[in-house]
N, C-alpha and C positions, 0 to 999 in steps of 0.2 A: 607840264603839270600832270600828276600822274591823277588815277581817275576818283579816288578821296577825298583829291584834296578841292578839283572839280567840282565835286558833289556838293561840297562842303560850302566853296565860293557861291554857287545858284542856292543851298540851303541860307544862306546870309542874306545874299541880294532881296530872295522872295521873302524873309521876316522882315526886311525892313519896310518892301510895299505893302506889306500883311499889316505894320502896324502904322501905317501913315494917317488913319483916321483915329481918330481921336476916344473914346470912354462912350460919349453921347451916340456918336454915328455906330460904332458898334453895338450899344445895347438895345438899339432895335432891334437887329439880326441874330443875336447870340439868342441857342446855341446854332451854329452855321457852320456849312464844311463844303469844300469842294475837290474836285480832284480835274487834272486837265496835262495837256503833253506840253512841252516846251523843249527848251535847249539850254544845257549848261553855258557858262564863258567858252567852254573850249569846243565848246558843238555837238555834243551828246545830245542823244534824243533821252528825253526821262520825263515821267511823270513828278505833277510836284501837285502835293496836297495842302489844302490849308486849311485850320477849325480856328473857330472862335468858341470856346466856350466859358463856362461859368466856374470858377476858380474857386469854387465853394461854396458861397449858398447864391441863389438867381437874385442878380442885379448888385451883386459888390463888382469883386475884382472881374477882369476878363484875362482867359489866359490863349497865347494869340500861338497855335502849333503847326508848324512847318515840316513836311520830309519829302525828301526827296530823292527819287531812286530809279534806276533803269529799268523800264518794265520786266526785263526777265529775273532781275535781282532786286526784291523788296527788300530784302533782308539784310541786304547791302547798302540801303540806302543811308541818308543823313536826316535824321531829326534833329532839329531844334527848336524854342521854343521862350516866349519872352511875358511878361504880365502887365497888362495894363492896367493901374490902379482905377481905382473907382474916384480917389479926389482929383486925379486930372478935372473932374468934370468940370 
């Protein structure tokens, strides 16, 4: 797997735990962000960030933003990024 597509796979993985809670559990915390080190599937070390923020005006949608990238290459990283509606609630 070359290092892209890497990125790319940990970019997925970590939106999907980003959006495991639900509308309610996140609109306590938003807006919220974190940044922390891990490891791709194929064993990179890289930083992976996560925001929760407000998708437009405070307390509709949440918009749930993930990148992920090798420390020496931000710029190279992978963002992605998913909406969680407000009628989930």
């Amino acid at each position: 797997m070359n290092a892209a597509t890497d990125l790319e796979a940990a970019a997925r993985e970590e939106l999907e735990r980003a959006c495991t809670l639900g509308w309610r559990q996140l609109a306590a915390h938003t807006p919220w962000g974190d940044t922390y080190e891990g490891f791709t599937p194929e064993g990179r070390e890289v930083c992976f960030e996560r925001s929760y923020l407000w998708d437009g005006e405070a307390g509709g949608d949440i918009r749930v933003e993930v990148n992920v990238y090798e420390p020496r290459a931000h710029e190279e990283g992978v963002s992605l990024s998913r909406t969680i509606p407000r009628a989930q609630t």
